[in-house]
Backbone bond lengths (Angstrom), bond angles and torsions (degrees), N, CA, C in turn:
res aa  C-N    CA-C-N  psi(-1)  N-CA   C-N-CA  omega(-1)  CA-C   N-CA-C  phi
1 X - - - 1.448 - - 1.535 108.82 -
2 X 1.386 118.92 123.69 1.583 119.52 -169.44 1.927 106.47 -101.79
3 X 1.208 108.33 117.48 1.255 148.87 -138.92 2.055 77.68 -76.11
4 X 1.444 112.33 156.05 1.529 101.26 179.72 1.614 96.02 -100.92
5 X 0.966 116.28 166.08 1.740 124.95 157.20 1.307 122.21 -48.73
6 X 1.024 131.15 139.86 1.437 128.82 163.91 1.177 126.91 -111.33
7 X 1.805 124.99 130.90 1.127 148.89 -157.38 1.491 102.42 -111.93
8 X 1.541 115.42 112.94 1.186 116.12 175.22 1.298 114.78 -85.87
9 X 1.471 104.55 121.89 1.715 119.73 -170.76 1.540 102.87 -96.06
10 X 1.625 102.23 120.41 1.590 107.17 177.62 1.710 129.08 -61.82
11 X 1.743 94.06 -21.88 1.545 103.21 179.81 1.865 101.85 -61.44
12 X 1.280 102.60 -39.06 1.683 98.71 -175.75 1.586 115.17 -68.44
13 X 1.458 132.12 132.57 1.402 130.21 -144.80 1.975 77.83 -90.10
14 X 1.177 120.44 -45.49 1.537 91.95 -173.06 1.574 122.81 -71.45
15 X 0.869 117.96 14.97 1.383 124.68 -156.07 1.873 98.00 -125.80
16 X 0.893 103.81 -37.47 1.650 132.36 167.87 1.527 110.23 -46.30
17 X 1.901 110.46 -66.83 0.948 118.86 169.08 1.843 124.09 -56.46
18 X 0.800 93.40 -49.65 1.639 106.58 172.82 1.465 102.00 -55.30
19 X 1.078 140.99 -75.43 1.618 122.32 -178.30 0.838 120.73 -65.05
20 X 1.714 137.61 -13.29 1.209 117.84 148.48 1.395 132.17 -53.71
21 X 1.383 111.79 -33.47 1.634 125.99 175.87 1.237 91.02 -65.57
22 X 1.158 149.59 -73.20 1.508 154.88 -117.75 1.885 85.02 -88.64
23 X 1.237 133.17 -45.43 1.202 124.57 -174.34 1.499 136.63 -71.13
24 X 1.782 83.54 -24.43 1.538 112.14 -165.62 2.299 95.44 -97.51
25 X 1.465 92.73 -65.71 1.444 87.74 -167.26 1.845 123.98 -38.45
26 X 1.280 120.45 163.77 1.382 100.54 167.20 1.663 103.05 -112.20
27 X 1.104 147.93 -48.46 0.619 152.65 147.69 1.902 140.53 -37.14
28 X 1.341 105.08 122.85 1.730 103.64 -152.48 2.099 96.92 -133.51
29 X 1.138 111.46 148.29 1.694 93.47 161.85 1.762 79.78 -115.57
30 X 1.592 73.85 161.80 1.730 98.14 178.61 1.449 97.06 -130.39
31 X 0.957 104.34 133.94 1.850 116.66 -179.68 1.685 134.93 -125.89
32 X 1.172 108.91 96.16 1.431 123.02 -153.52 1.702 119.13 -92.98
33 X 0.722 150.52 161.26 1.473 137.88 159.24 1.611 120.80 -88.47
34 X 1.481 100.25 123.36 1.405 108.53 -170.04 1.433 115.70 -66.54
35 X 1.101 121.33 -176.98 1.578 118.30 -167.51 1.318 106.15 -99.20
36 X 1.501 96.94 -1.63 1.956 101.32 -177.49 1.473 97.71 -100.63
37 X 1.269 106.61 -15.02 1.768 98.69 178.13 1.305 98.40 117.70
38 X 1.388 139.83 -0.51 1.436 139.91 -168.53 1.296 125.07 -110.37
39 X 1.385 132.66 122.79 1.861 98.22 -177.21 1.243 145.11 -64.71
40 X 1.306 126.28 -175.93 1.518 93.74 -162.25 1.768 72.45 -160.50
41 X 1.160 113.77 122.36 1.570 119.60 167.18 1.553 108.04 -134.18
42 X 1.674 101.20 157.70 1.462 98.84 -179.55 2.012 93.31 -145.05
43 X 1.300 121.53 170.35 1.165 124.05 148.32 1.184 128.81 -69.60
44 X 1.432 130.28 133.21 1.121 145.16 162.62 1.330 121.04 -125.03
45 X 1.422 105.82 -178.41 1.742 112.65 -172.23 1.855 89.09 -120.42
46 X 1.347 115.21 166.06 1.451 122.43 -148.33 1.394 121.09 -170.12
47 X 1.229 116.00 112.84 1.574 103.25 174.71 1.903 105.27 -104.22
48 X 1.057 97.10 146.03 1.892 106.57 -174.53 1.888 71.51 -91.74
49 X 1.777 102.35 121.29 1.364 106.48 157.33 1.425 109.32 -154.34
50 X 1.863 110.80 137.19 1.396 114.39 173.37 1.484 101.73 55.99
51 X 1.030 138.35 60.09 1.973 161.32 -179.01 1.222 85.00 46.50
52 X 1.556 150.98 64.08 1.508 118.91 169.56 1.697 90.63 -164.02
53 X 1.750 98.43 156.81 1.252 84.37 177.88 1.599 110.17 -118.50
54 X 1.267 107.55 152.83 1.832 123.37 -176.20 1.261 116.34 -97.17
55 X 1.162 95.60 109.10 1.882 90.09 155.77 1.690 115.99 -142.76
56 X 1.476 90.51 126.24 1.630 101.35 157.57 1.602 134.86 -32.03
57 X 1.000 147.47 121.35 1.203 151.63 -166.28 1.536 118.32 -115.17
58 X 1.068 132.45 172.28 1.348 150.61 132.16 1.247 113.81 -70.81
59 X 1.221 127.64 146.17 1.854 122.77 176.35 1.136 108.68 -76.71
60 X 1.473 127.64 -33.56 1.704 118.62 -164.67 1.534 94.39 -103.31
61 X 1.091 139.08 33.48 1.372 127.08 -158.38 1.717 82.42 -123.90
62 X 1.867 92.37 135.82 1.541 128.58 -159.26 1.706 103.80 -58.06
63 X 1.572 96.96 -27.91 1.792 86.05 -177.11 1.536 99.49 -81.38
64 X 1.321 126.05 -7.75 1.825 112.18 -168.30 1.748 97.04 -91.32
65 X 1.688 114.51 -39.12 0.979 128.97 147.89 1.908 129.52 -17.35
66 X 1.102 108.06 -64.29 1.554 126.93 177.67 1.556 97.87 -82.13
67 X 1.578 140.12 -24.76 1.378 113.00 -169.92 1.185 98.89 -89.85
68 X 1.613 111.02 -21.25 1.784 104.16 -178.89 1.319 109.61 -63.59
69 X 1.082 113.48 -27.38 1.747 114.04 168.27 1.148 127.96 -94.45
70 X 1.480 126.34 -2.14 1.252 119.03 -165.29 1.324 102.01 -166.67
71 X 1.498 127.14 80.30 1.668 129.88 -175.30 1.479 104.65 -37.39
72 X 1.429 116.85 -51.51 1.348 113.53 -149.48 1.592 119.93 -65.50
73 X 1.323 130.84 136.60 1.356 138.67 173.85 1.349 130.97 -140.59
74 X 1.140 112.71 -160.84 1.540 116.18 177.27 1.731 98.46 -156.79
75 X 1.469 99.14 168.26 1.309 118.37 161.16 1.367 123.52 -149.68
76 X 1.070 113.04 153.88 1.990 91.97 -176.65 1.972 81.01 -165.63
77 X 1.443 86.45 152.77 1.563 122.61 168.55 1.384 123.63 -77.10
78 X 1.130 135.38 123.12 1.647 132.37 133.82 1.675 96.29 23.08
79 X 1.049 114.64 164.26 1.474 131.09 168.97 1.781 103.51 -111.99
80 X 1.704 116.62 -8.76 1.239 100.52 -172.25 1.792 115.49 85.23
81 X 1.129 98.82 150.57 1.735 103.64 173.92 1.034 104.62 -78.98
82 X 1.179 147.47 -20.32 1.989 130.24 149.55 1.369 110.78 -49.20
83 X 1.410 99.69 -51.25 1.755 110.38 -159.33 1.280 115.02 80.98
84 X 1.573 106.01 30.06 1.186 98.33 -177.26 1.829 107.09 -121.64
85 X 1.384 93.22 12.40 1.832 110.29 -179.02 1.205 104.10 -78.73
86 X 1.125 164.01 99.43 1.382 153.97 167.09 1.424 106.41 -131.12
87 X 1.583 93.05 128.54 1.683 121.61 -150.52 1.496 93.73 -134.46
88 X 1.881 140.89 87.50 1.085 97.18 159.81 1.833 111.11 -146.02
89 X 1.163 110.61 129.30 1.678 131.56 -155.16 1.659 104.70 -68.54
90 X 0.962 124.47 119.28 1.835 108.67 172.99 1.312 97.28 -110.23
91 X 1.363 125.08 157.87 1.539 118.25 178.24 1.867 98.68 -175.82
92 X 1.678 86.57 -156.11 1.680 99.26 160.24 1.153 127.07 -117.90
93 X 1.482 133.08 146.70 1.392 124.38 -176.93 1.425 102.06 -120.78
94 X 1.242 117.70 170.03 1.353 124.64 -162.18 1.469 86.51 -147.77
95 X 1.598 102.02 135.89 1.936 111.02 150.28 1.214 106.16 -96.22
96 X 2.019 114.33 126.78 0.968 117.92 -165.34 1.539 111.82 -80.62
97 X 1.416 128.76 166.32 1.259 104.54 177.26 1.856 105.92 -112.23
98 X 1.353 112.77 22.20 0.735 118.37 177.14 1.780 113.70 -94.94
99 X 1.360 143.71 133.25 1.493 129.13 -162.68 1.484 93.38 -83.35
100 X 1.142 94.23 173.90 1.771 119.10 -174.46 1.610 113.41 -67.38
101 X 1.870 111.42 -55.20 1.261 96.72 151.29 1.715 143.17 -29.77
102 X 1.021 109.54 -42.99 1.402 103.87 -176.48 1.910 102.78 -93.01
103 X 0.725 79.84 6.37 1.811 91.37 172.52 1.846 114.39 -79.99
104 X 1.631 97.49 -18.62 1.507 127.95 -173.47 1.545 116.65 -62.76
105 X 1.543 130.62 -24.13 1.704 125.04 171.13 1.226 113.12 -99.92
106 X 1.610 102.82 3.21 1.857 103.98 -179.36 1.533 105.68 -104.02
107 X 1.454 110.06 -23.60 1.148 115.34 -139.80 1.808 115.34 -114.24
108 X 1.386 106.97 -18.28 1.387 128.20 -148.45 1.435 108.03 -77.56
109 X 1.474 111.60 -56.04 1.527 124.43 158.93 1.365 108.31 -37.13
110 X 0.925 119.31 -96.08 1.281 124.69 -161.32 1.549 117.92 -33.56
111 X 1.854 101.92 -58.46 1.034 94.58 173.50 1.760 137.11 -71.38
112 X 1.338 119.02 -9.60 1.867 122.50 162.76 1.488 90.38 -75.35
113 X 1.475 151.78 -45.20 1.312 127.93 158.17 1.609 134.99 -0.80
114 X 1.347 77.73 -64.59 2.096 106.91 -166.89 2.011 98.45 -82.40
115 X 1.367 85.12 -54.15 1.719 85.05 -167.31 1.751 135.36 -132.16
116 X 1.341 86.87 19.89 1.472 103.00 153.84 1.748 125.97 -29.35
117 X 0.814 111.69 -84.72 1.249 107.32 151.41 1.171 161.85 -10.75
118 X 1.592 105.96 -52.03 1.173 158.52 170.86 2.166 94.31 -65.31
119 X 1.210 97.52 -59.31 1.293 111.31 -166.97 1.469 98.00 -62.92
120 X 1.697 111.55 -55.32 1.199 128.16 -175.08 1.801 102.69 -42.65
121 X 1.388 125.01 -59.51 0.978 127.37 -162.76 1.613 127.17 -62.89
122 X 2.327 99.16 -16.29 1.138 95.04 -160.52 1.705 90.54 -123.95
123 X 1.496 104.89 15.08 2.017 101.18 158.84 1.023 110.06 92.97
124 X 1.471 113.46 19.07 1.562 111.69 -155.44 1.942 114.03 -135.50
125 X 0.763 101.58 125.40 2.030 107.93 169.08 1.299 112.11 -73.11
126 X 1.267 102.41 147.07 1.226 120.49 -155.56 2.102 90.17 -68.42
127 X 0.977 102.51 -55.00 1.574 118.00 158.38 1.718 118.74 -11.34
128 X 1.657 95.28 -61.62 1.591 109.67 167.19 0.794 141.03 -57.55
129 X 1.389 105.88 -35.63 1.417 122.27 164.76 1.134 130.28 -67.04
130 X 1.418 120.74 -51.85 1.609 131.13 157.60 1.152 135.21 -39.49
131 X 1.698 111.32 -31.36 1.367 122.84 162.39 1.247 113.63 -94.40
132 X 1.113 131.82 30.28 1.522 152.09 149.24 1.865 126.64 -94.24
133 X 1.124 79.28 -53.25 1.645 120.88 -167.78 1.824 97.49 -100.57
134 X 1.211 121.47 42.14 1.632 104.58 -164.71 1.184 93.84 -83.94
135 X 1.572 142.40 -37.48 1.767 126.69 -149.85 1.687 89.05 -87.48
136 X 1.384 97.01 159.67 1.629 118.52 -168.64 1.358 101.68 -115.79
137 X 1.397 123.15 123.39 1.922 108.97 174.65 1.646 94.93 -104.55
138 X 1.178 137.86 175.31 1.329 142.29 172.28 1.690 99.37 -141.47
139 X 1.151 136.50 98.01 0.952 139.63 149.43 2.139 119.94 -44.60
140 X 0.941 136.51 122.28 1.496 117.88 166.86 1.731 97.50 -129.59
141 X 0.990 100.49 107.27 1.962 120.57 169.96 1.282 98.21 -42.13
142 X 1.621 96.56 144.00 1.389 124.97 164.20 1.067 131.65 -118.07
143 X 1.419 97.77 -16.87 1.941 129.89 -174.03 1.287 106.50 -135.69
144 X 1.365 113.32 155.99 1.398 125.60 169.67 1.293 90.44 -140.69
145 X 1.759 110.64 136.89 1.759 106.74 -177.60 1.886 78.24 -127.08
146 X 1.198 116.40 161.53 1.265 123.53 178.26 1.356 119.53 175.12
147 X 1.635 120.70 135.67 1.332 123.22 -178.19 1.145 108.67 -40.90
């Protein structure tokens, strides 16, 4: 039986909190299943868009690697300086087959929003990055786990 997607509804206060994190944080791990059978998560940067989350890739890089084989993932947040924030999404991810460039009139705002800065700090155009970073994963949640 194939499980539906889940749409985080802002009226619900836990669900509330969670897209605020997801909009605000910059930093995300994404967690994939390795090809040995083990997980394998790393940090990334992320925009929460249209219920799902985005991140830019490298093409040969092991998590784009593992989703071509293995949709299933996770993502989860920081715990916060309480540690008492715990944010974390399980779902499916998809490699888009669309490149990152054209990801660029949906995507551009938002993202100098989040990481301008970020960019600023590391010498780099947003441009540069994309042709680095060209494959697109889309995570869309199925779960929400949360304190």
């Amino acid at each position: 039986m194939e499980e539906k997607g889940l749409v985080l509804e802002p009226a619900d206060e836990r669900h509330a909190k969670a897209i605020a994190r997801l909009r605000a944080e910059r930093i995300g791990w994404l967690g994939t299943i390795g090809r040995d059978g083990y997980p394998h998560a790393v940090p990334v940067w992320f925009l929460w868009h249209d219920d799902a989350i985005i991140v830019f890739n490298q093409p040969g890089s092991a998590k784009v690697k593992n989703l071509r084989e293995n949709p299933r993932a996770f993502f989860h947040l920081e715990a916060g300086a309480d540690t008492a924030q715990v944010h974390v999404l399980q779902g499916d991810a998809e490699v888009s087959d669309t490149p990152a460039k054209d990801w660029v009139a949906t995507l551009t705002t938002p993202f100098l929003e989040k990481y301008a800065l970020d960019l600023q700090y590391l010498g780099q155009t947003l441009e540069e990055l994309w042709s680095g970073y060209s494959v697109v994963t889309i995570l869309r949640p199925r779960r929400l786990i949360t304190l």
